[in-house]
N, C-alpha and C positions, 0 to 999 in steps of 0.2 A: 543860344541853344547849343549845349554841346553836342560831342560826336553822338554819346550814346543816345542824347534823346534825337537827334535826327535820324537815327538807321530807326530807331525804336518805332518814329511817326511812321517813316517808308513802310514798315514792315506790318504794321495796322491797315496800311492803305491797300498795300496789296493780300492781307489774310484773306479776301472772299476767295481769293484763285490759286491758294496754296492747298495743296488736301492735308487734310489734317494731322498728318501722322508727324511731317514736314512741321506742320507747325509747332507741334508740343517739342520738336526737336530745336528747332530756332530758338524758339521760349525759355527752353532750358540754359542754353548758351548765354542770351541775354539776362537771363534772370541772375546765373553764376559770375558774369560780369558785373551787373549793378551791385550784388550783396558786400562785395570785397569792395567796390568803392562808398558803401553807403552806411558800412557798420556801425558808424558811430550814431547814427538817426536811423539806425532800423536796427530790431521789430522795436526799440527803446529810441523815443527820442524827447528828452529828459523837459525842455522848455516845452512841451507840451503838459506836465503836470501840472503847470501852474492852477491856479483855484480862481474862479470868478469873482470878480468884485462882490463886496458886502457878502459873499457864501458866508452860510450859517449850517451846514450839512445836510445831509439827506435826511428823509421824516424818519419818525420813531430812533433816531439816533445809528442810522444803520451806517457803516462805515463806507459801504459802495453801491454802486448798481451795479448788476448782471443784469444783461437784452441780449437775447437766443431770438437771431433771424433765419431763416434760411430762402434764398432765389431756389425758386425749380425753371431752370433752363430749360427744358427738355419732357417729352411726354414720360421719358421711362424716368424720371425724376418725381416725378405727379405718383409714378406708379410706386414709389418707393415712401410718400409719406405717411401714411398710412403705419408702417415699419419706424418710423423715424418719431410719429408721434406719442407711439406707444414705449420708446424707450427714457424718453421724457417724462410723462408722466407716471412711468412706474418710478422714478426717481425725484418727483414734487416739481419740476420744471415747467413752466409754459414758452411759448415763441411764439413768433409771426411767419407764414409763409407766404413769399411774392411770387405770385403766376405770371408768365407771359403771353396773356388773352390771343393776341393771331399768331402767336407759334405752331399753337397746339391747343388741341379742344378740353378746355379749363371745365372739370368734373365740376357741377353745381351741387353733387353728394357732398362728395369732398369738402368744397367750401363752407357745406352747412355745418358737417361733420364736425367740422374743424373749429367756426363759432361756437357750435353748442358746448363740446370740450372745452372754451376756455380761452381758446390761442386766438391769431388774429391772423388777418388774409388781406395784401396789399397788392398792390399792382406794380410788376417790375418791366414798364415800358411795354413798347406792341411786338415786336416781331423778333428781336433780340439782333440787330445789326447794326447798330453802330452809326448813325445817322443823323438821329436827333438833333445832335446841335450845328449843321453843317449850313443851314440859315436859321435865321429866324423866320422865315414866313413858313418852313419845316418845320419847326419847333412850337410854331400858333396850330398850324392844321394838325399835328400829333396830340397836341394838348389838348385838344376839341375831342377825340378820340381817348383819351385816357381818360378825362373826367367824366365819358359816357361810362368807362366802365367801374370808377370809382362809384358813383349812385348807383350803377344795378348791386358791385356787390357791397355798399355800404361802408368801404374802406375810407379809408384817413391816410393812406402813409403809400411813397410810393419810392422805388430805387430804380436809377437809370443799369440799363444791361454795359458789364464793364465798366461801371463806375463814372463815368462821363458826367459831366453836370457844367450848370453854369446856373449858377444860384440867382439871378434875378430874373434868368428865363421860365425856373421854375417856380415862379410868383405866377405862372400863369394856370397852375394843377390848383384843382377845388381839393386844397392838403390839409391835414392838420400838423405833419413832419414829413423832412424830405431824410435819403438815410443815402446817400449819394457819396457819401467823402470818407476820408479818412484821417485819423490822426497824423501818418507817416505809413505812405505805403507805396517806394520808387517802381517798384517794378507793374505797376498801373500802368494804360497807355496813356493816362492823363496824371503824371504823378504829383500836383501838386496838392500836399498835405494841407489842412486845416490850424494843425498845429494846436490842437486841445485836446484833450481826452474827456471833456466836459461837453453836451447838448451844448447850442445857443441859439437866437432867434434871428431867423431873415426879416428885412422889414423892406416892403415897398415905398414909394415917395407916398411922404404922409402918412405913411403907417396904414393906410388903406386896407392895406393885404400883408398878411404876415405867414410865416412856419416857422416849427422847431428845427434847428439842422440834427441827427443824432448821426453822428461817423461813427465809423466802426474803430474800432481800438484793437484788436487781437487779429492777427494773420488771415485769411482767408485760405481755409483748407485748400482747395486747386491749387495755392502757391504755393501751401509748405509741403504737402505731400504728395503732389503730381510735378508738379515744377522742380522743386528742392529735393523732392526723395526724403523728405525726413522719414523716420519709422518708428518715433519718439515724438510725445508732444511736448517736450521742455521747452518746447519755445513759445507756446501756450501757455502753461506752465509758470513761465518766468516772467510773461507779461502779464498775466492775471498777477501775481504777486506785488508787483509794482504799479501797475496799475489801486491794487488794493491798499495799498500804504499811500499812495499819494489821495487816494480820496474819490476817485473820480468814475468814470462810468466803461465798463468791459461789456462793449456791445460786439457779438460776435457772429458772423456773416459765413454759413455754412452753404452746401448743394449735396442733396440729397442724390441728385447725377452722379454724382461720385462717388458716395458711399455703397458698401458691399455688405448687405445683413448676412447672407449667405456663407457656407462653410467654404464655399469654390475659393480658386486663387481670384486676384484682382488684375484690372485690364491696367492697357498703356494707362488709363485715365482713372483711376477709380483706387480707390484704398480703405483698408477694413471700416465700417463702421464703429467697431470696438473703438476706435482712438478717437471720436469723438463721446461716447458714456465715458472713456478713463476722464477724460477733461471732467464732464459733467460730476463724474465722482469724486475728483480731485475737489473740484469748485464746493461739494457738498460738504464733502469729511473735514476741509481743512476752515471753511468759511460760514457753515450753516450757521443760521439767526445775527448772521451780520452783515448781510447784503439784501439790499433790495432788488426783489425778482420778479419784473413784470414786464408784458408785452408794452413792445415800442409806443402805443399810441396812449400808453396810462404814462409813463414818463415825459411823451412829450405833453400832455394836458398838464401833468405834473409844474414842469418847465414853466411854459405858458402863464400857468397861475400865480408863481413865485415871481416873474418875472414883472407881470401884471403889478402885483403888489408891493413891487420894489425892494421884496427880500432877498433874491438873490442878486440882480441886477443883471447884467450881459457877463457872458462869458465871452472870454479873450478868445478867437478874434471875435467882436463885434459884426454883423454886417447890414449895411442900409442902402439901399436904390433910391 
């Protein structure tokens, strides 16, 4: 472990007792540190485009996937999707959003709201702290509790708060995809990348119990523009384009927490909504009728099927319990 990822652990272990202000400040420090040693593998990191065995492309000949997720952290996050789904679909987009059921009292409008349009609704852990996988007899009795709430609201697909994961613990979620990892993304408190920009399938012993992994491939907004201070999406921008030449799947992981529909200035935490619709416009004007555009749980079916039938076969890495 080097230096950085030891102060990095320390400083996760102690975030409940830092206030927050303190900590977006820390975060920044660390994050400005990692990017200078990490530029070669970040937000590009090339041996990730590689193509899965036997790949034969995406259906109807489209050259990519786009997957629009977004986590609502927070109640004034919930309060904000509403705003957030209607700048989508005025521009032909759907997405998925993940609740954090004992944060905050998870609107049953909303969620219907949100099926009947079109989108999907996933469960993004219980409380949002950081925990989960701290035993396994913690990670059995959470899991008992998540799949109560995947059946009430009929979801498939589920992401750990902060990214956290350990892929054969979550064999234990009634999932159809887990959306936990990432291609290359050091400034995680769990940074180890996936190293594909491609879905591929978890398998338990015996193949018993299976999911689709789908990481995320493109920055997560809190990083680049509460962290990094961008005020430009080129970094967005420049990963979706190479992401799009290499073939592979631009699933993008936003928080409505953050964003500002409103004309006011923006807080310590929070940056205009506008620069996520440029993306979405970009994505349109430069790529429309050649990407495939659908919620996370129709790609991972998707996945699943090809996989089944041995047309695509496993995507690099493989993994098996």
């Amino acid at each position: 472990m080097s230096r950085t990822e030891f102060l990095s652990k320390m400083y996760y272990r102690a975030k409940p007792f830092i206030p927050r202000q303190l900590q977006i400040t820390i975060r920044r420090g660390m994050v400005a540190l990692k990017r200078r040693r990490h530029a070669d593998t970040w937000p590009i990191f090339e041996a990730a485009g590689r193509r899965p065995e036997n790949w034969q492309g995406w259906p109807d000949g489209k050259q990519f996937a786009l997957v629009l997720t977004h986590d609502v952290d927070t109640a004034t996050g919930q309060d904000r999707c509403v705003q957030l789904l209607e700048m989508e679909r005025n521009l032909g987009f759907s997405s998925s959003f993940n609740f954090v059921p004992r944060r905050y009292e998870v609107s049953a409008g909303l969620r219907r709201c949100l099926v009947e349009a079109g989108y999907e609704v996933g469960v993004h852990g219980l409380y949002h702290d950081g925990k989960y996988y701290e035993s396994r007899e913690t990670f059995r009795q959470r899991a008992t509790l998540i799949n109560g709430y995947l059946r009430e609201w009929e979801a498939v697909g589920f992401r750990s708060p902060s990214m956290l994961h350990n892929l054969e613990w979550i064999l234990d979620l009634d999932i159809e995809y887990d959306a936990s990892t990432f291609d290359t993304d050091p400034f995680e408190p769990q940074p180890d990348g996936v190293g594909t920009i491609f879905p591929f399938q978890v398998e338990g012993k015996g193949a018993k119990r299976t999911y689709i992994e789908l990481p995320y491939t493109l920055p997560q907004d809190f990083t680049l523009f509460v962290l990094m201070k961008e005020k430009t999406i080129d970094i967005w921008k420049r990963k979706l384009d190479w992401i799009a030449a290499k073939g592979g799947m631009a699933l993008l992981n936003t928080h409505p927490d953050y964003m500002i529909f409103e004309g006011r200035g923006c807080g310590n935490e929070e940056y205009p909504a506008a620069y996520y619709e440029e993306f979405l416009e970009y994505a349109k004007r430069k790529y429309e009728g050649r990407y495939l555009q659908c919620v996370p749980r129709s790609i991972a079916s998707l996945w699943k099927d090809n996989v089944e039938r041995g047309v695509w076969g496993e995507s690099i890495p493989s993994v098996s319990f």
